[in-house]
C-alpha positions as CSV (number, residue, x, y, z in Angstrom):
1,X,-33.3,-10.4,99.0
2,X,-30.1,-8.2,97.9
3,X,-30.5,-5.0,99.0
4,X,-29.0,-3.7,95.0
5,X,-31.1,-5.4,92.3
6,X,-29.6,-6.1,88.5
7,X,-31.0,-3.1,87.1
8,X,-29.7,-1.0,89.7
9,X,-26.2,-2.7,89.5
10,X,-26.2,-2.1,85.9
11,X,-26.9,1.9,86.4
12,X,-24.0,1.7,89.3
13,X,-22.0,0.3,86.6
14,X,-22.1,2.8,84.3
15,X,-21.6,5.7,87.0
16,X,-18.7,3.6,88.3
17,X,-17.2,3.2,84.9
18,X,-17.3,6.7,83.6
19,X,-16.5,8.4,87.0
20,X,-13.8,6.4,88.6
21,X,-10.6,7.9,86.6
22,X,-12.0,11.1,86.3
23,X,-11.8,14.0,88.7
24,X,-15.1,13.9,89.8
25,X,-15.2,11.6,92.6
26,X,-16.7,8.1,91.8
27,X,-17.4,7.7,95.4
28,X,-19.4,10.7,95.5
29,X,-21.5,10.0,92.4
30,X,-22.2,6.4,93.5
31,X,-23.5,7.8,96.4
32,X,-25.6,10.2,95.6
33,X,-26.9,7.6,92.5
34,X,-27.2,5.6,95.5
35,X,-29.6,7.8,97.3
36,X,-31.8,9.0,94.2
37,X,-32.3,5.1,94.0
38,X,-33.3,5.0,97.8
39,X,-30.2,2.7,98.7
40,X,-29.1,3.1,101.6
41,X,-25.3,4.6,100.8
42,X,-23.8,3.8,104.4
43,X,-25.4,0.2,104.1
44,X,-22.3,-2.5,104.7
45,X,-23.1,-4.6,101.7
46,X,-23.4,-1.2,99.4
47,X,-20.1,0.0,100.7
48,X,-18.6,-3.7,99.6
49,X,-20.7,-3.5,96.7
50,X,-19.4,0.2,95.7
51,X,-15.6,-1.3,96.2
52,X,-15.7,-4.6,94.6
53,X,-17.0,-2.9,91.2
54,X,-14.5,-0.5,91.0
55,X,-12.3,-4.0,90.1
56,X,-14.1,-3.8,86.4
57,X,-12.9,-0.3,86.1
58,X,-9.6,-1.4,87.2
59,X,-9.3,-4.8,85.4
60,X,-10.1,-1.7,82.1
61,X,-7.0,-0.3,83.0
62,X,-5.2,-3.4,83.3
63,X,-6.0,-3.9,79.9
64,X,-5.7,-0.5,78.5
65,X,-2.1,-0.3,80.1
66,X,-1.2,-3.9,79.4
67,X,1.8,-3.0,77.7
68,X,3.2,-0.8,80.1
69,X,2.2,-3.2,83.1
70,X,4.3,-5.9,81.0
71,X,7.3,-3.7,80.8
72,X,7.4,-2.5,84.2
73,X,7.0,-5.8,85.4
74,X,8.8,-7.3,83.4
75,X,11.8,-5.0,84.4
76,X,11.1,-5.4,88.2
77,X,11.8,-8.8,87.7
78,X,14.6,-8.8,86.1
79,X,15.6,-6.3,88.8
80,X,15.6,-8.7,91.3
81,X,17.1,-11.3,89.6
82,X,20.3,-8.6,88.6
83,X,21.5,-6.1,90.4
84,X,22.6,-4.1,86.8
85,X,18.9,-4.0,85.9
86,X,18.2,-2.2,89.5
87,X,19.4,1.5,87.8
88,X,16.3,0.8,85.1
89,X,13.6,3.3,85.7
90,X,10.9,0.7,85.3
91,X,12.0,-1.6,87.8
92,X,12.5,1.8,90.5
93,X,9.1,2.8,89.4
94,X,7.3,-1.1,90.1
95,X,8.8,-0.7,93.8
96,X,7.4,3.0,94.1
97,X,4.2,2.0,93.4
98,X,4.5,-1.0,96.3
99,X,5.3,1.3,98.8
100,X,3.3,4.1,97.8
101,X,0.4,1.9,98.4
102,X,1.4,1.4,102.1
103,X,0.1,4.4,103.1
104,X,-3.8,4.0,102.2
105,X,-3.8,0.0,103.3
106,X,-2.4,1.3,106.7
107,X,-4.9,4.0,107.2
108,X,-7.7,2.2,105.2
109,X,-7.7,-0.5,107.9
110,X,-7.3,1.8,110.9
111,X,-10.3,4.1,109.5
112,X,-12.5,2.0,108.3
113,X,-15.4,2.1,111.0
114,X,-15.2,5.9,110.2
115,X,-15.3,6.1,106.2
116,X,-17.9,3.4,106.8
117,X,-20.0,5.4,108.9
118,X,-20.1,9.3,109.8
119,X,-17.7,9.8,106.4
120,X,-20.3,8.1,104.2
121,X,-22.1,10.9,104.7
122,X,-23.8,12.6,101.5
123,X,-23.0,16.1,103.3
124,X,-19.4,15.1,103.6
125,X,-19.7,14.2,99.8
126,X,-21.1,17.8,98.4
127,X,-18.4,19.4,100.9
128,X,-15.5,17.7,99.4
129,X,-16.7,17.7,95.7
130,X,-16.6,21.5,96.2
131,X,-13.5,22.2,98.4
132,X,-11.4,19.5,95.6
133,X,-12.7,21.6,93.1
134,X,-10.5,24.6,94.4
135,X,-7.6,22.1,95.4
136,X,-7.9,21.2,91.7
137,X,-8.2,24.4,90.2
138,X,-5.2,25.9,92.0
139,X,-2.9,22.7,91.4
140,X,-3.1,23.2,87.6
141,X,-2.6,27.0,87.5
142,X,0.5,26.5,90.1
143,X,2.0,23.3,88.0
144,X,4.2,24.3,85.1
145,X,3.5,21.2,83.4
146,X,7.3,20.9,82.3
147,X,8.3,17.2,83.7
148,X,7.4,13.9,81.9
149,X,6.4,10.5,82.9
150,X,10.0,9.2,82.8
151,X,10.8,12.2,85.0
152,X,8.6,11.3,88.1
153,X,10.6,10.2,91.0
154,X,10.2,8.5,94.4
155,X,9.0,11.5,95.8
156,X,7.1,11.9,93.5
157,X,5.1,9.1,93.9
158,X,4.7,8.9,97.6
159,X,3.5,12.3,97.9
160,X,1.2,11.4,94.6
161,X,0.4,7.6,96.6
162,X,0.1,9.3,99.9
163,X,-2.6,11.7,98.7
164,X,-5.1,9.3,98.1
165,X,-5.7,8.9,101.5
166,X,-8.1,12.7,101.0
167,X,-10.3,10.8,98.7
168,X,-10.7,7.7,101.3
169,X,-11.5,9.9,104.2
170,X,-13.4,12.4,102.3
171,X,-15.7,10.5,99.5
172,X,-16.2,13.3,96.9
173,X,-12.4,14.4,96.9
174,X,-11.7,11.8,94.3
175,X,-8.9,9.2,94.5
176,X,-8.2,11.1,90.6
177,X,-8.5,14.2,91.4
178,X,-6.5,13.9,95.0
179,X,-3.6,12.7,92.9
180,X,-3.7,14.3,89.7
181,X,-3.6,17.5,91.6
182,X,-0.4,16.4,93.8
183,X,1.5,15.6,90.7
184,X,0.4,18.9,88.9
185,X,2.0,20.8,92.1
186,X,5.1,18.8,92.0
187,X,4.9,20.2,87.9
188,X,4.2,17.2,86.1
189,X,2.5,17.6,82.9
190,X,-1.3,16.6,82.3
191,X,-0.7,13.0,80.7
192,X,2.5,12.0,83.1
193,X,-0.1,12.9,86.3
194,X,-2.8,11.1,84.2
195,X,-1.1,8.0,83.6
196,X,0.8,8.1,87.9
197,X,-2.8,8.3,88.8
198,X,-4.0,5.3,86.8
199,X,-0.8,3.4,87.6
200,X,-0.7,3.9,91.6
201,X,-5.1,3.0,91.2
202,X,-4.1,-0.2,90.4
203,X,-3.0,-1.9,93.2
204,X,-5.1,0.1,95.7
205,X,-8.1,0.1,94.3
206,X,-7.9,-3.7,93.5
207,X,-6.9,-4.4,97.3
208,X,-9.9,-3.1,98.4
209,X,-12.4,-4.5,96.2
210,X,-10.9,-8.0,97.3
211,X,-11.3,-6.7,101.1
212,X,-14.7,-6.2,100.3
213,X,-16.0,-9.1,98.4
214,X,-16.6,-11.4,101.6
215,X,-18.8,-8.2,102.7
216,X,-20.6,-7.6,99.5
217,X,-21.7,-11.4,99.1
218,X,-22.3,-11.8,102.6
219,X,-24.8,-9.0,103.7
220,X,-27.2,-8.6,101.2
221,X,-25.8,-8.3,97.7
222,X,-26.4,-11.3,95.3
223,X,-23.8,-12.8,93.0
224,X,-26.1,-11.6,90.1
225,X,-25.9,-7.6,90.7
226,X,-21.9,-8.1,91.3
227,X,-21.6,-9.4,88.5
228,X,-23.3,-7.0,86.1
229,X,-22.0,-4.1,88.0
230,X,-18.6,-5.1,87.2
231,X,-18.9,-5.8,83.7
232,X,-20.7,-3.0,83.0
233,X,-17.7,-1.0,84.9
234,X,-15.4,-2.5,83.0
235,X,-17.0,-1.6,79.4
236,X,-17.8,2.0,80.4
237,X,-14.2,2.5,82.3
238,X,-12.1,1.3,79.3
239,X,-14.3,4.0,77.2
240,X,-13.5,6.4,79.6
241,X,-9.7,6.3,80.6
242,X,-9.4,6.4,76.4
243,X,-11.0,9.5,75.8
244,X,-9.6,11.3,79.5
245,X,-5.8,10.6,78.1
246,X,-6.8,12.3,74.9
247,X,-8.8,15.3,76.6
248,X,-5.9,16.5,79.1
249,X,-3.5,16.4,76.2
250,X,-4.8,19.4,75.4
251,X,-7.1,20.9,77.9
252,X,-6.8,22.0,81.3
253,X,-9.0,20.5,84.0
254,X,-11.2,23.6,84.7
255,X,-14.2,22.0,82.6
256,X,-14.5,19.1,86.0
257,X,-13.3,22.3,88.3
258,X,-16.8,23.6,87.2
259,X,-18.4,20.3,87.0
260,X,-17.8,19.5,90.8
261,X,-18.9,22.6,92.0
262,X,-22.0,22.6,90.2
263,X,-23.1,18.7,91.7
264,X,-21.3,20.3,95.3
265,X,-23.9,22.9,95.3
266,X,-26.9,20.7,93.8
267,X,-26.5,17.8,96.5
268,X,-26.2,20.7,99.4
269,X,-29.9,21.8,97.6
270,X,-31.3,18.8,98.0
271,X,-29.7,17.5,101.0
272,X,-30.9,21.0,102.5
273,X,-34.7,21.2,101.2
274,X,-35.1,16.9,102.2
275,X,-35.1,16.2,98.7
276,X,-32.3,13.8,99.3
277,X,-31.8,12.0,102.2
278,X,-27.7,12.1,103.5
């Protein structure tokens, strides 16, 4: 019997989908969704579960961003083929996006019994919701919001790749918020740090949804609930990135500064009283 039936898939879905490209942690809220439901969140086949339906929020932005993908693709190819193209931003940016994603697989593999284990923890998830919510909150009054997404270097994007790695160690940091924080330090403007975050998602988050699959099928998740959980991701996600772009053009991020501290401090209540089990 899967340990995640279709109804419950469905509700992981829609958490999935409207947290993942926020900065509220998607990790964390699938977790503690997770434990309100009574699954068990540090269960292997709900950790490959949690990872492969992150691909329907991802596939969203594929499709959101399919004609940037197709131009910057498009231009690393022709990179390759001639050296001229090479000086094209597009074709530097496909190839800092590659290796910014080094980082994450490398540590990813090498910590995976402990974001699997003691890290899943719902303690470590209320700690990191509320300590990312200063991180955040600091990041945006510090930026000057002056540089543009065609301004964004290498640098730039290791130090914005690199920082994902808080949000794999720490579930509750958010992969979002771990990076749109970095590129507000390094003063990019709302929408360029927006848009680096979804771009350098892609390829991580993707990788390890793949990872995951032979886990999630083969300890205790049916087809079925994989299936519905993605889609339902997918739907909810698309929604989602639409109306973040068009929020963070003209607010700051102090609404989901609040936000984070307010679940932070809810889950330590509950966690603390045995009302939820971490």
């Amino acid at each position: 019997m899967s340990v995640i039936n279709v109804g419950q898939a469905a509700v992981l879905g829609v958490v999935e989908g409207l947290t993942e490209f926020l900065p509220v942690s998607s990790t964390g809220h699938l977790k503690i969704t997770e434990g309100l439901m009574s699954i068990p969140v540090d269960d292997k086949a709900v950790v490959g579960f949690s990872a492969v339906i992150q691909v329907g929020a991802i596939a969203a932005v594929l499709l959101y961003f399919f004609k940037d993908i197709v131009r910057i693709v498009s231009a690393w190819g022709r990179g390759l083929r001639n050296k001229e193209e090479r000086y094209h931003h597009d074709y530097k940016f496909a190839w800092w996006v590659i290796y910014a994603t080094i980082p994450i697989v490398v540590v990813g593999l090498a910590a995976k019994p402990l974001i699997e284990g003691p890290l899943a923890s719902l303690w470590v998830v209320a700690a990191s919701l509320i300590v990312g919510s200063g991180v955040m909150w600091a990041a945006d009054q510090m930026g000057r919001h002056k540089r543009g997404e065609d301004d964004t270097t290498f640098k730039d994007a290791m130090l914005v790749g690199g920082s994902q790695i808080l949000a794999l160690l720490f579930p509750g940091f958010s992969r979002s918020g771990a990076t749109m924080s970095t590129a507000l330090i390094l003063d990019l403007d709302r929408v360029a740090a927006t848009r680096l975050s979804f771009f350098l998602g892609i390829p991580a988050l993707t990788g390890a949804g793949l990872y995951e699959l032979k886990d999630a099928l083969g300890t205790g998740v049916g087809a079925a609930p994989l299936a519905v959980g993605t889609i339902v991701s997918f739907v909810v996600a698309y929604a989602s990135i639409a109306w973040l772009l068009k929020f963070v053009a003209k607010h700051s991020f102090n609404a989901f500064v609040v936000y984070r501290i307010v679940v932070g401090v809810l889950l330590l209540g509950l966690l603390s009283t045995g009302g939820l089990s971490s």
